[in-house]
C-alpha positions as CSV (number, residue, x, y, z in Angstrom):
1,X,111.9,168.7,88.5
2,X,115.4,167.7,87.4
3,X,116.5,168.0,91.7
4,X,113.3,165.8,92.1
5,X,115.1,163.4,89.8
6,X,118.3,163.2,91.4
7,X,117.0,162.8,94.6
8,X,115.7,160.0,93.4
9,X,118.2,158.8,91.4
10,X,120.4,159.6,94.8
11,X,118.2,157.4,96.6
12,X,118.9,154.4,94.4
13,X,122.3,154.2,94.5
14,X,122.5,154.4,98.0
15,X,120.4,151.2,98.2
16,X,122.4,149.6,95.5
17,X,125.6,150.0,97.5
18,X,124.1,149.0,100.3
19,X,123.0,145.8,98.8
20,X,125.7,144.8,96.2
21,X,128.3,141.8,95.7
22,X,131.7,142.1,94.5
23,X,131.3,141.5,90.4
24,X,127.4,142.9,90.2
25,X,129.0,146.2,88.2
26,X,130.2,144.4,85.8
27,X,127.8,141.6,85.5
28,X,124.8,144.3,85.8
29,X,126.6,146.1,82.7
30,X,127.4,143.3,80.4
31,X,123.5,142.2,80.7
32,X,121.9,146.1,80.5
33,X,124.8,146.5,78.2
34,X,126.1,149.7,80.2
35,X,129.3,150.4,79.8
36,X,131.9,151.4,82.2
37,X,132.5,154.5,82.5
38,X,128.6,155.1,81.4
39,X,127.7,153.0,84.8
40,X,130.5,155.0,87.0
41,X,129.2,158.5,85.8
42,X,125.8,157.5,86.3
43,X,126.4,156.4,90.1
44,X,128.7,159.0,90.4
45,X,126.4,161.4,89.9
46,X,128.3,163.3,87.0
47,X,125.5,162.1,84.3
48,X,121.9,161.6,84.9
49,X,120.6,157.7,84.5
50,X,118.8,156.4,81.5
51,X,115.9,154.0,81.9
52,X,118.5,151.2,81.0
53,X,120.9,152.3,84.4
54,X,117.9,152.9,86.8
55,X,116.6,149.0,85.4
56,X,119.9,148.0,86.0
57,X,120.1,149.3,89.6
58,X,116.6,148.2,90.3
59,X,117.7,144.4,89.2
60,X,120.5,144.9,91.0
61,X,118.7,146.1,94.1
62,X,115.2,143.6,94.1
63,X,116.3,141.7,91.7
64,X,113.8,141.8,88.9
């Protein structure tokens, strides 16, 4: 279950980056409230994401 997760967790930030602006970390954190190093673990793969990081991404990626 937990490599089903990342898989899919994988799979999001590869459309994130593939999609993203210069400023949507930062703006993405300040409105999920994410911090830093929170959102660079997270896409870094060090940490599973919480719900509030995978909505972030989502926004970030369809924007809703």
């Amino acid at each position: 279950m937990s490599a089903a997760v990342a898989r899919v967790q994988h799979d999001l930030v590869l459309r994130y980056k593939a999609v993203r602006r210069h400023g949507d970390r930062r703006r993405l954190g300040r409105t999920f409230g994410i911090s830093e190093s929170a959102w660079s673990r997270c896409l870094s793969g060090e940490q599973f994401m919480g719900g509030t990081v995978m909505a972030a991404l989502l926004y970030g990626i369809h924007g809703w």
